[in-house]
C-alpha positions in Angstrom: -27.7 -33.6 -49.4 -25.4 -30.7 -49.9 -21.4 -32.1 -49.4 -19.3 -29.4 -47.8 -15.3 -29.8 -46.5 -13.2 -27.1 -45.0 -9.6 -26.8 -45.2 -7.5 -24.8 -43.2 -8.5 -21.1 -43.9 -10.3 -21.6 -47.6 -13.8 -21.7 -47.9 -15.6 -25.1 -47.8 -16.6 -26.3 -50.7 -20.0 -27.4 -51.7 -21.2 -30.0 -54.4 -24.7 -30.9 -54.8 -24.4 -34.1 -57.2 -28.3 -34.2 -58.0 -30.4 -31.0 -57.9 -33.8 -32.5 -59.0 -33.8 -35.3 -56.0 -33.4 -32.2 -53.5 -36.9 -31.5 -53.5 -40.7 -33.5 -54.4 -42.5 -30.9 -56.8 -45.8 -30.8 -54.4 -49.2 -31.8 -56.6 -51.0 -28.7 -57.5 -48.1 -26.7 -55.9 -45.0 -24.9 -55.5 -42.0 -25.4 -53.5 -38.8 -23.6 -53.0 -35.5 -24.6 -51.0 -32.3 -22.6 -50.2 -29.9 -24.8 -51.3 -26.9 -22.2 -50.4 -26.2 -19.0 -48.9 -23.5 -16.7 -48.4 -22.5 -13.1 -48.5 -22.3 -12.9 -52.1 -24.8 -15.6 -53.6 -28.2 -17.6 -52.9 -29.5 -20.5 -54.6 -32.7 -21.8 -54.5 -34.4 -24.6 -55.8 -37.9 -24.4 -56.9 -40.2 -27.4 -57.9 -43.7 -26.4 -59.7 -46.2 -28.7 -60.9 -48.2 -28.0 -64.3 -49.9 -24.9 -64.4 -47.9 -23.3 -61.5 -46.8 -19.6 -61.5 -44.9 -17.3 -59.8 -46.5 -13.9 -61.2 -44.8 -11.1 -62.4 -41.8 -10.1 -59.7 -38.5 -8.5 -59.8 -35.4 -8.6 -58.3 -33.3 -6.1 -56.8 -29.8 -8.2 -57.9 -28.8 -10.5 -61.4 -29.9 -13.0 -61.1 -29.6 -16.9 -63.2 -31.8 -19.2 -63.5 -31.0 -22.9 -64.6 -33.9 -25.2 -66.1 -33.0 -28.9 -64.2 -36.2 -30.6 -65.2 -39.4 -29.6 -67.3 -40.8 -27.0 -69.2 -41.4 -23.8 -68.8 -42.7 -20.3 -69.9 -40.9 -17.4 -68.8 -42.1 -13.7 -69.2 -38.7 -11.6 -69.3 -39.5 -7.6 -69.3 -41.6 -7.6 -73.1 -39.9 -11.0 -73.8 -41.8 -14.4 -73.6 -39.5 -17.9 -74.2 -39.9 -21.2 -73.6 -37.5 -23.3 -71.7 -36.7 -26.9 -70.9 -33.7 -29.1 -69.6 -30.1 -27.4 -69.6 -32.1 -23.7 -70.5 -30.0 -20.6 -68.9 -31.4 -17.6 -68.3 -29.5 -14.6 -67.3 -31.8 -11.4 -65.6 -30.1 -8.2 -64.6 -31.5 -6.6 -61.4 -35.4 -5.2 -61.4 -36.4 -6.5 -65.2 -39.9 -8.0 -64.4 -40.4 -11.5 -65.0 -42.8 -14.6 -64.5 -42.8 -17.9 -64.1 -45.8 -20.7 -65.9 -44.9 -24.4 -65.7 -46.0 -25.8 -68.8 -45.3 -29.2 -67.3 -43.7 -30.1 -63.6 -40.5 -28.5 -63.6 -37.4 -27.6 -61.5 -35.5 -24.6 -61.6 -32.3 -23.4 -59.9 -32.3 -19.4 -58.9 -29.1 -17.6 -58.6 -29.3 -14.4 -57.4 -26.0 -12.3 -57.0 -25.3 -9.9 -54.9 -22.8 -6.9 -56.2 
């Protein structure tokens, strides 16, 4: 569970100490969680078992996306890589890209608003 503690007037702050035990990668599925939200950033987790997708897409702000768990095949604009545990992927906004879980994975989006 998401920790959060406020202090006068500064933001809270929030401190998620395991990302992968925030979610149960559904068999044959996909899931996604917000984790955070505010004016200026999302995050959401994803969990996808093997053989997973999220089909070609884009986005219309940057966006990161951190590999927690698994294995991967991301499609980035004419650009295909592989990625696994500690991978970081920056996209700026509208560059098409997919998602193919090569294995059960979990990824952390960030997408930034400007």
């Amino acid at each position: 569970m998401p920790y959060s503690h406020r202090m006068d007037d500064i933001q809270p702050a929030t401190a998620i100490t395991d990302l992968a035990a925030e979610l149960v990668i559904p068999k044959d599925g996909t899931l996604s969680r917000v984790l955070f939200k505010d004016d200026d950033i999302r995050l959401v987790l994803f969990g996808f078992d093997t053989g997973q997708e999220l089909t070609e897409h884009t986005a219309s702000m940057p966006a990161l996306l951190q590999i927690i768990s698994g294995q991967a095949r991301l499609e980035l604009g004419e650009d295909t890589v592989t990625v696994g545990p500690g991978s970081w992927v920056h996209m700026p906004a509208h560059l098409p890209h997919s998602v193919l879980a090569e294995e059960p994975t979990v990824l952390l989006l960030t997408l930034i608003r400007k």
